[in-house]
C-alpha positions as CSV (number, residue, x, y, z in Angstrom):
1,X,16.5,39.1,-60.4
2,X,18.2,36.5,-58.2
3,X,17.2,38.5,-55.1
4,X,13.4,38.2,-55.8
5,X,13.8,34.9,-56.7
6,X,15.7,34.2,-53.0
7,X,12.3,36.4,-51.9
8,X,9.6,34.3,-53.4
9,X,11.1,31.1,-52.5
10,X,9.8,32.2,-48.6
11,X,5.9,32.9,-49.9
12,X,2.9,30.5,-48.6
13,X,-0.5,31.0,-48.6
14,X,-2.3,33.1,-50.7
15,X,0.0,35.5,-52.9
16,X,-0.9,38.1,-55.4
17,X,1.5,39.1,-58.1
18,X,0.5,42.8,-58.8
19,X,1.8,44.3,-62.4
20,X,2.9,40.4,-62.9
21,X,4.2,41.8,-66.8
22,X,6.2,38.6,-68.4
23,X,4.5,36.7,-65.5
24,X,8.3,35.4,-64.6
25,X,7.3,36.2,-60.9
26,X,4.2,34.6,-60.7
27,X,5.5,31.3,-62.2
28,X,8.6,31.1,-59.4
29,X,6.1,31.5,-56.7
30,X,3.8,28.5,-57.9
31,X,5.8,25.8,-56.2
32,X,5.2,27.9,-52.5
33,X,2.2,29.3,-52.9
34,X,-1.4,27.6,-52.4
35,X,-3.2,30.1,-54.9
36,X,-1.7,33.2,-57.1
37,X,-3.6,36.2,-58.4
38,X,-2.3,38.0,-61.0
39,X,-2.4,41.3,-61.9
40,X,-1.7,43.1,-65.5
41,X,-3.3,46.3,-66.7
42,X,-1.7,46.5,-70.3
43,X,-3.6,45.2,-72.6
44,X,-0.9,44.3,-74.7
45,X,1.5,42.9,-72.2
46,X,-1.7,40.6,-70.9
47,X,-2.4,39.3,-74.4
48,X,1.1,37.8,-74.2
49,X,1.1,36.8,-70.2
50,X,-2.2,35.3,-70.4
51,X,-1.8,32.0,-72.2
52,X,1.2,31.5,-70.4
53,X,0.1,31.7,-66.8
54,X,-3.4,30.4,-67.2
55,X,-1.0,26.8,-68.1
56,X,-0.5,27.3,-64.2
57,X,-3.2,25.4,-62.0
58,X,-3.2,27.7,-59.0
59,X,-2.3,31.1,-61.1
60,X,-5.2,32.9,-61.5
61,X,-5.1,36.1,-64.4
62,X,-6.5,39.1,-64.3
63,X,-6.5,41.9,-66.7
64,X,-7.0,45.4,-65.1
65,X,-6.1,47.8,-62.5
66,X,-5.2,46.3,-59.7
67,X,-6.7,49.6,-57.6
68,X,-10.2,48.0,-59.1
69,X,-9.8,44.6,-58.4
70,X,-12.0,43.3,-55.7
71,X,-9.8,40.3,-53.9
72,X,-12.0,37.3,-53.2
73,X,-9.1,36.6,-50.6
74,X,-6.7,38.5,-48.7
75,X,-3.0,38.3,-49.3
76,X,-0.3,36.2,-46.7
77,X,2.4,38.0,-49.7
78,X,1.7,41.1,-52.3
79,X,4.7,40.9,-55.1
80,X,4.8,44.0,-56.2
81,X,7.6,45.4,-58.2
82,X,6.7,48.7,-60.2
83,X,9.7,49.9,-59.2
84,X,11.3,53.5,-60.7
85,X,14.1,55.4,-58.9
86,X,12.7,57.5,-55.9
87,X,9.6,55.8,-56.6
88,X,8.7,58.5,-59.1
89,X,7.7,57.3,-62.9
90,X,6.5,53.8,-61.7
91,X,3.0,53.1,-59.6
92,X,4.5,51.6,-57.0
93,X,3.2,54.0,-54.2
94,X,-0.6,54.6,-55.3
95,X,-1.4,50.9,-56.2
96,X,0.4,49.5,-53.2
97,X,-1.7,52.0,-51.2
98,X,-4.8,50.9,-52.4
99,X,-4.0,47.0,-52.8
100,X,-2.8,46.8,-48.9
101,X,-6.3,46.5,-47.2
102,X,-6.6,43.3,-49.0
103,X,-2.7,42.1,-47.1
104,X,-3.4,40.1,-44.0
105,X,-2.1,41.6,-40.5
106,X,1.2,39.6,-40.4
107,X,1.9,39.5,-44.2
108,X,4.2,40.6,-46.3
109,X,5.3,42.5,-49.5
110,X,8.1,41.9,-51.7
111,X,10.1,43.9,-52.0
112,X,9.8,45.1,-48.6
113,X,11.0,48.2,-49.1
114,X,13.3,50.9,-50.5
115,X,16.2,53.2,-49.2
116,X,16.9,56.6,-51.4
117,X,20.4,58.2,-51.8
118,X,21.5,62.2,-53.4
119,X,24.8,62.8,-54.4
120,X,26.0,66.2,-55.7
121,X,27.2,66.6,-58.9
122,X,28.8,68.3,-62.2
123,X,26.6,67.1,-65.3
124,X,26.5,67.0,-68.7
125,X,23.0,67.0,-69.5
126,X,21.0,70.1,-68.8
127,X,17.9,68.1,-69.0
128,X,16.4,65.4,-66.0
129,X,17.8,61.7,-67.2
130,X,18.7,58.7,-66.3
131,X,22.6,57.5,-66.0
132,X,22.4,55.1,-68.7
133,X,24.8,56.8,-71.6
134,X,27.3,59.1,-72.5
135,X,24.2,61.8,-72.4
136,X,24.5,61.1,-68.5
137,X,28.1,61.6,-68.1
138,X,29.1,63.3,-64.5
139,X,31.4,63.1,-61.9
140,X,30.6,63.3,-58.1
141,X,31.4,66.1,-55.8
142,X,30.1,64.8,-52.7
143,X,29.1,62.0,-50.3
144,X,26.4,60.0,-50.7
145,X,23.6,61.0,-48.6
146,X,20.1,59.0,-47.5
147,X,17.3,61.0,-47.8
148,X,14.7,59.0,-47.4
149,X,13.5,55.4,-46.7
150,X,9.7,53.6,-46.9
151,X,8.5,50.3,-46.0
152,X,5.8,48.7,-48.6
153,X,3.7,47.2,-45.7
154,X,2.3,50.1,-44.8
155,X,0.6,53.1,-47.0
156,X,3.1,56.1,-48.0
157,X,2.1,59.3,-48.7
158,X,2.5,60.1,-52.7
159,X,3.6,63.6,-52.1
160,X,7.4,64.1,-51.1
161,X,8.8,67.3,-50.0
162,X,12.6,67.1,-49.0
163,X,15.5,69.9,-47.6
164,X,18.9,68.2,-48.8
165,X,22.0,69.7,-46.7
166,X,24.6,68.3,-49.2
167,X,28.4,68.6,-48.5
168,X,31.2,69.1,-51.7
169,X,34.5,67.3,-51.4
170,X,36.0,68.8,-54.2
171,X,35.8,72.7,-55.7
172,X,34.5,72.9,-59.5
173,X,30.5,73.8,-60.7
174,X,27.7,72.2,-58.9
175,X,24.9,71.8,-61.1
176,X,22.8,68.7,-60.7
177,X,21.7,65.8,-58.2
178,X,22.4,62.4,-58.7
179,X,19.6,60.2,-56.9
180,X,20.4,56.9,-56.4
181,X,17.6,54.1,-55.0
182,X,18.0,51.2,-53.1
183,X,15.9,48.1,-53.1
184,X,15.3,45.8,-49.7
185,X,14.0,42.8,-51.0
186,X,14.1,41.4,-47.9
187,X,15.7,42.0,-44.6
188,X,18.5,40.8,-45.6
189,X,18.4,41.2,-49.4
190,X,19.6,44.9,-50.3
191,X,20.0,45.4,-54.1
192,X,21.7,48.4,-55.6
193,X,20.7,50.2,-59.0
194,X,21.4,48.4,-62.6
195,X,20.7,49.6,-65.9
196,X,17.4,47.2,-65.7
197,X,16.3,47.9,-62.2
198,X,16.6,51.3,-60.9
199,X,19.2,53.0,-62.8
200,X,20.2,56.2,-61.4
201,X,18.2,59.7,-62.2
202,X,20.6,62.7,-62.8
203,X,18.4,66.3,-61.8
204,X,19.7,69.6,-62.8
205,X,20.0,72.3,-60.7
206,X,21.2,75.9,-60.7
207,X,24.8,76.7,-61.6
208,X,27.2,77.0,-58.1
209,X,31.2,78.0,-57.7
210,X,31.3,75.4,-54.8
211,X,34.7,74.9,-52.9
212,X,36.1,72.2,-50.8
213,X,34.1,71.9,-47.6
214,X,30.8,73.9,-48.6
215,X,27.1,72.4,-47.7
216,X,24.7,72.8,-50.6
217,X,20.7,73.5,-49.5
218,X,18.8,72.3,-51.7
219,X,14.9,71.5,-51.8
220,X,13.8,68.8,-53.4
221,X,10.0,67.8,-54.4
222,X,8.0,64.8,-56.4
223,X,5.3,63.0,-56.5
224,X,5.1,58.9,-56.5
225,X,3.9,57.4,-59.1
226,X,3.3,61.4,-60.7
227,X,6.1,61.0,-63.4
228,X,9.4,62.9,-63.7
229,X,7.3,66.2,-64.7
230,X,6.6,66.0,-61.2
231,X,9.8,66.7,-60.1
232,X,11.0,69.9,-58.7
233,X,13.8,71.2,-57.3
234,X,15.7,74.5,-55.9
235,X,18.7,75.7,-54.9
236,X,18.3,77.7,-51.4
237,X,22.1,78.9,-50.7
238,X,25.5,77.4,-50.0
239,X,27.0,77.5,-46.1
């Protein structure tokens, strides 16, 4: 979290926190900001956040989707971190895509963006999961690729539809895709995965003899914000 807090120190104006959770965020940005809107749609997470931020003078709570809100002023900064890998289980994309008409032209959004890796690999798992224990164990048979990368300030189209030429350094069974996501904070605040933010999401895929040297097509599609069910993916051939 030291990276957002380097981020937030740089806010002025007017700054809305959206999915504000523990409220942590909103609370750093008080000494920098003129006025702070905060957004929580739980209802159980804003029970606890409300009596904390509403001690704040120039934090302003509000309880319910942030698509619904109507902004009595626009944004100089929009915090917004909803983050999932590849953007897929979190909201990120469709509330950040509604919330941005409210951003003035030269403002900002923290994080600023995100970059998005695949690696191939052998795994353990048959099922989609996150590399967080021993169900997750794998070992690479590839280089790290980028796919894809967004920038928050402007809107992002949900649906994502990728062809992944993948190349395997090593010969053994290919079954699965490691995706890895990066966050840009800022320009110049990069943060890899950690089991808290963004750990990575292991994807099966058919079974392939792969050798030393061979590119593995595969096609890869998800929806933002539409859950892991979302996710598909195919193997289209070796070459």
């Amino acid at each position: 979290m030291a990276g957002f807090y380097e981020a937030i120190k740089k806010v002025e104006g007017i700054v809305y926190d959206i999915g504000t959770g523990s409220g942590i965020l909103s609370a750093w940005a008080v000494p920098y900001a003129n006025f702070i809107y905060a957004v929580e749609a739980d209802s159980a997470v804003a029970n606890k956040t409300r009596p904390f931020l509403n001690g704040f003078k120039n934090i302003f709570f509000i309880e319910g989707d942030a698509r619904k809100v109507h902004f009595p002023q626009k944004a100089d900064f929009i915090i917004c971190e909803m983050l999932d890998t590849a953007l897929i289980d979190e909201e990120q994309v469709p509330v950040l895509n509604s919330v941005l008409k409210y951003l003035k032209k030269n403002g900002d959004v923290i994080p600023r963006g995100i970059i998005n890796a695949a690696e191939p690999v052998h795994m353990e798992a048959e099922h989609i999961c996150y590399q967080e224990n021993e169900s997750s164990l794998h070992y690479i048979m590839g280089p790290l690729k980028v796919y894809s990368q967004y920038d928050f300030r402007t809107p992002i189209n949900p649906l994502a539809d990728f062809q992944l030429h993948l190349k395997i350094d090593t010969n053994g069974i290919f079954n699965g895709l490691k995706i890895t996501s990066f966050t840009l904070i800022t320009p110049k605040i990069i943060c890899g995965p950690t089991p808290m933010l963004n750990p990575p999401l292991m994807i099966p895929t058919e079974k392939l003899r792969v050798k030393k040297g061979d590119v593995v097509k595969i096609k890869l599609s998800y929806q933002m914000g539409g859950g892991l069910n979302s996710v598909r993916i195919e193997t289209e051939g070796i070459s």
